[in-house]
Phi, psi and omega in degrees: 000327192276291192293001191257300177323321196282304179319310193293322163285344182287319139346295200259340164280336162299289199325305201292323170301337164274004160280340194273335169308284189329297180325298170302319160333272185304345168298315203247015161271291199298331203286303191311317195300307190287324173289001179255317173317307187316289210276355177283288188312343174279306186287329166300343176294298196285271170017266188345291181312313177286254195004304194302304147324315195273349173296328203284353180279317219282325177263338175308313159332292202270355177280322192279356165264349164296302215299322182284344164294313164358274198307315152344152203268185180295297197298334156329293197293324175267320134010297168263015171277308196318298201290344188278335165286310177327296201303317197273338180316318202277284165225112196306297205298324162325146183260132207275101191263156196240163192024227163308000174092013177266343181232159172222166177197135183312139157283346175288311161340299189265007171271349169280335183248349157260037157276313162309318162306294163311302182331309195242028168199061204269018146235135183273179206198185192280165181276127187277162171293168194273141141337144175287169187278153179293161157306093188333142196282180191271157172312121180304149161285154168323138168277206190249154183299120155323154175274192179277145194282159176320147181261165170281171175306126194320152130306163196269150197281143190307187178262121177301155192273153172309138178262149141022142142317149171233050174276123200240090183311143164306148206296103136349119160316135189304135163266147211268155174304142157282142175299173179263109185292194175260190196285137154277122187331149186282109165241192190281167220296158167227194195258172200287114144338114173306156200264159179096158176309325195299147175270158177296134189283186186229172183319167160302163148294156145320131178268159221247159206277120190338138176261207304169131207270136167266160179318129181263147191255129214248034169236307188242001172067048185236155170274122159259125200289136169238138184278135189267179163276150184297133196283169180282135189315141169251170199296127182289135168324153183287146176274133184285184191282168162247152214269174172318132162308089172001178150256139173323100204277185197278159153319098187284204225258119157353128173274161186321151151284159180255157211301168161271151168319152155315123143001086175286150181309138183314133202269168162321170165278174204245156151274157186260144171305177175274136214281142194277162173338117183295122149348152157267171191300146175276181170267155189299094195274154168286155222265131175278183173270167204293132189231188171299142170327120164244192210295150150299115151227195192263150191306160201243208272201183191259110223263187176300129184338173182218146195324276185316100142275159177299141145316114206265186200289169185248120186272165186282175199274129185255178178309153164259149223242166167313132151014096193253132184293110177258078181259185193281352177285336184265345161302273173355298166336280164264048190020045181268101177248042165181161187246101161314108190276114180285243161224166185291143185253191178249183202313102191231216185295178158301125136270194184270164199243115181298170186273152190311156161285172155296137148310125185285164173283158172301118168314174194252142172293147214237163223263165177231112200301163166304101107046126183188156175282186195301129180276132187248102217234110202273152159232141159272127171230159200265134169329146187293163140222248175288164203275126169256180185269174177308115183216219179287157157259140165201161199245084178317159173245160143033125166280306167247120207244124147263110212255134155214117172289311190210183178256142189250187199277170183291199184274162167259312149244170195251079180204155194238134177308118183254341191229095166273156203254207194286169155285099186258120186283164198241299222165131204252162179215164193255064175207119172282349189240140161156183210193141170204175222221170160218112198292124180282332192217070203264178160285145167346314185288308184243032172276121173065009161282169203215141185213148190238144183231121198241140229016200198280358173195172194160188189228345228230145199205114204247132220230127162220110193298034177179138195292339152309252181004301182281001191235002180290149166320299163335297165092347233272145165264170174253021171167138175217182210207115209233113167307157178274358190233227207219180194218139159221161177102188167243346193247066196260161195215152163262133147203153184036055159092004189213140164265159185265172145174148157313144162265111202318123184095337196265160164255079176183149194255146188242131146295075167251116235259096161324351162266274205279034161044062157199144142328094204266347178160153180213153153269132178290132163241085189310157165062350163320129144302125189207023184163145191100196202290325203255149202220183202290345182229144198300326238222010220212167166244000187293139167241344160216124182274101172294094190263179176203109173231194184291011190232019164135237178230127146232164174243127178271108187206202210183151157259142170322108214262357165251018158236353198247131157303308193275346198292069177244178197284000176242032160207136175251137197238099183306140170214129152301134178232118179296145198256349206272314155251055168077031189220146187316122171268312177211168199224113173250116167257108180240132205272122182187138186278105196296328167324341183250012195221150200231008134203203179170162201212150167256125167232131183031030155088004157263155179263153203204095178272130174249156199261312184212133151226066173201040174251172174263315161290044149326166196212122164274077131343339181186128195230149168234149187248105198284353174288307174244029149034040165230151177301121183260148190257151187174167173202116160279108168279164191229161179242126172241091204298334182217049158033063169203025160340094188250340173228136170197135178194167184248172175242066167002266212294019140171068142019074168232171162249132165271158141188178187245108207233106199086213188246028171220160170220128192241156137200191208229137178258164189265179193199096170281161176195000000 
């Protein structure tokens, strides 16, 4: 321990001699730095000084050389005036010797003083005696107090205090933490403290007197040292003066943490966020049975058969066979619960005449309708053709069925798309599903604006005041508009100042009015397909398509096919919709297998089925003109540039098609004839 100790002050007496070097160092560096300032501010002082002296010499000079031109008789004086104008005439700046050549004075100086001179004397007269000397001028005001003077050179370090006994008593046992007094007045700084727990060692000691010869060990012949007893504490040294302030020492060591703090109180609520992005679709659960309306969710998977199968294709005509025995096992069998009317064949034997059907069940009764004029119901029908045999009943339907409700205005134009051009991208997006829209016929509110709806549902409808703005690298929209319900689909449409779109769950088209942020009114469409596996397109999650042309709002929908009679998968259902409040103006059911076509758009009042939109090369195949309620013929190729076509509608107001084909959105312009 004595020898760990001995080590440990040497240590720590080298340190503090090289702080007091330093120390000193830095002392007789600043005194050298202040004595050159001192002695630099002295000379510039003697500079000053001198400068000064010599103006003030320079005009005492030249006054006593006016004066002796005074004093001069006339012909001298105008004599050495003639040379003195000649000389400033040649150069004002030049200097002027005056008398015997011993002196000079500025030709400007002295052309200022006899312009003056003359000025309050223009006749001389005799030269007079000299004057008593004038009356000291009145006392100057106080100047203003100088500024602060340089500072001076530290003083010199005090006399180190007498040292100490240097008798070094043993370490005390670590003492119990104390409690935490109270806070204490700030007092003056004192010296910096050795790091550790350990008190500062004190000087050496005297060294102590040769001891005692030690015991020789008769085995190995070595001296063995015997440690004597320990002596008594000696009297403490007198305290010396106190010395200079340290240097700031290192930090020391981190103190205990301290107990934890008490529980603070439950903080406020947070705002709640904005709702977040609608999920992807999940996998596809089996259809439960019918329950109360719930929450909009996303369509689920394709459910269990349903009682009524489609008719299958009509095969060719076979031998003729027996009678055929329609029992109930064979009902069962192939799930035939109705008898179908096939199509007429040609003429063949009598059959045997099947047993009567089951009675079918009662349709679900219907919503009760608005007061309307006469319904008026056109068939196209085919020629009879030959008497066939006795067979099944099925009622063919329509090629084309027209329901008209009121009379609508004619079209504003009568022309048919003979060309669509390439896809010219606008602006890319991190989304494969969404829509975007433009007012064809827009409002204060919506001119020239541009708007995006992003997947297949949401609340949220994001506004870009400017077709830059909407096509920029950024991206950034300026305003945006959160429905109070939910939006589904792609084929939602802005016009005239309001967005359309299905209401998520519902069999219904929604009004939402874009000034005043609020749901302004909906249409019902009972028994509408609005939710499950089968959508409005083979290809789509849309169960209603919202179109816009020039003569207005139209709606794209489908009926359920076990509530609707005429409702099969090979009719699709047009309807004109008056727009301020939602409501049918006419109505078209046009027979087409919507299964082979993957979207479709209204133009100048014709309907336009595009065939595939996730091929690259496609086809519009099949147009109908709901104006003359005839088929138009024609095959348009369409480009599906990055074969994921998810929206597609058109734009009156310069006769394009939009869609969102990927994460990108483009569009493409048409050529009418």
């Amino acid at each position: 321990m004595t020898s760990t100790s001995s080590g440990n002050y040497h240590e720590t007496s080298r340190t503090w001699t090289h702080i007091k070097v330093l120390y000193i160092l830095n002392i007789v560096l600043a005194a050298v730095v202040l004595a050159l300032f001192v002695v630099c501010f002295m000379m510039l002082l003697d500079v000053q000084r001198s400068h000064n002296n010599e103006v003030k010499l320079r005009k005492d000079r030249e006054n006593q050389i006016l004066n002796s031109i005074v004093e001069n008789n006339t012909g001298k004086a105008s004599s050495q005036r003639a040379e003195i104008s000649t000389s400033i005439d040649e150069n004002p700046e030049s200097m002027i010797v005056v008398g015997d050549g011993s002196l000079k004075i500025n030709a400007a100086t002295l052309t200022r003083f006899c312009a003056s001179l003359h000025s309050h004397c223009p006749l001389r007269g005799p030269t007079g005696l000299q004057g008593a000397p004038g009356k000291p001028g009145p006392k100057g005001t106080k100047g203003s107090q100088g500024g602060v003077g340089a500072v001076g050179p530290k003083g010199t370090p005090g006399e180190p205090g007498k040292t100490g006994l240097s008798v070094k008593g043993e370490p005390g046992n670590k003492g119990q933490k104390g409690k935490t007094g109270l806070p204490g007045h700030d007092g003056v700084d004192g010296l910096t403290g050795l790091k550790g727990d350990k008190g500062q060692p004190g000087l050496p000691g005297l060294k102590g007197a040769k001891g005692d010869p030690g015991i020789v060990n008769n085995f190995t012949s070595e001296q063995v040292v015997v440690k004597g007893e320990k002596g008594e504490p000696g009297l403490p040294g007198l305290s010396g003066k106190t010395g200079m302030t340290g240097l700031s020492g290192s930090p020391g060591l981190p103190g205990p943490s301290g107990s934890p703090g008490e529980k603070g109180s439950k903080g406020d609520n947070g705002i709640i966020g904005p709702p977040g992005l609608p999920g992807e679709p999940g996998d596809m659960g089996l259809q439960g049975p019918i329950g109360l309306p719930g929450v909009n969710g996303i369509p689920g998977s394709d459910g269990l058969p349903g009682a009524t199968g489609l008719s299958g294709l009509i095969g060719q005509k076979g031998e003729k066979g027996d009678a055929p025995i329609l029992t109930a096992e064979t009902l069962l069998k192939y799930n035939i619960t109705q008898f179908l009317k096939g199509p007429i064949g040609a003429k063949g034997e009598p059959g045997v005449v099947g047993p009567p059907g089951d009675t079918g069940r009662r349709g679900k009764r219907g919503l009760k309708g608005e007061p309307g004029d006469a319904i008026q119901c056109e068939c196209l029908i085919g020629p009879p053709g030959e008497k066939g045999d006795p067979g099944v009943c099925q009622r063919s339907p329509p090629t084309f069925l027209l329901y008209q409700n009121t009379t609508i205005p004619e079209r504003k134009e009568d022309l048919t798309i003979k060309t669509i051009g390439k896809p010219v991208l606008l602006r890319t997006t991190d989304i494969d599903w969404g829509s975007w829209m433009v007012d064809s016929d827009p409002t204060p509110t919506t001119k020239d604006k541009y708007y995006l709806t992003y997947h297949f549902t949401g609340r949220s409808i994001y506004e870009f005041a400017s077709k830059d703005q909407f096509s920029s690298k950024t991206g950034n929209y300026s305003k945006v508009y959160n429905i109070q319900d939910q939006f589904y689909g792609t084929g939602g449409a802005i016009y005239r100042g309001a967005f359309y779109y299905q209401s998520a769950g519902l069999d219904a088209i929604a009004r939402y009015d874009l000034d005043s942020r609020s749901k302004t009114t909906q249409l019902k469409i009972a028994s509408s397909l609005h939710r499950g596996s089968e959508t409005l397109f083979g290809t789509s999650y849309n169960y209603y398509d919202l179109a816009v042309d020039e003569n207005g709002l139209w709606a794209l929908y489908a009926y359920k096919p076990d509530i609707i009679e005429p409702a099969l998968p090979n009719t699709l259902m047009v309807s004109k919709l008056e727009p301020n409040y939602v409501e049918i103006e006419k109505t078209w059911n046009v027979t087409v297998s919507r299964a082979d076509y993957s979207n479709a758009f209204i133009a100048q009042g014709i309907l336009y089925l595009l065939e595939s939109g996730t091929e690259l090369n496609s086809q519009i195949s099949f147009a109908y003109d709901l104006y003359s309620n005839s088929e138009v013929d024609l095959s348009l190729p369409f480009t599906n540039a990055f074969r994921n076509n998810r929206m597609l509608s058109y734009r009156p107001d310069n006769k394009a098609i939009m869609a969102w084909d990927g994460k990108n959105i483009v569009v493409q312009p048409i050529l009418s004839e």
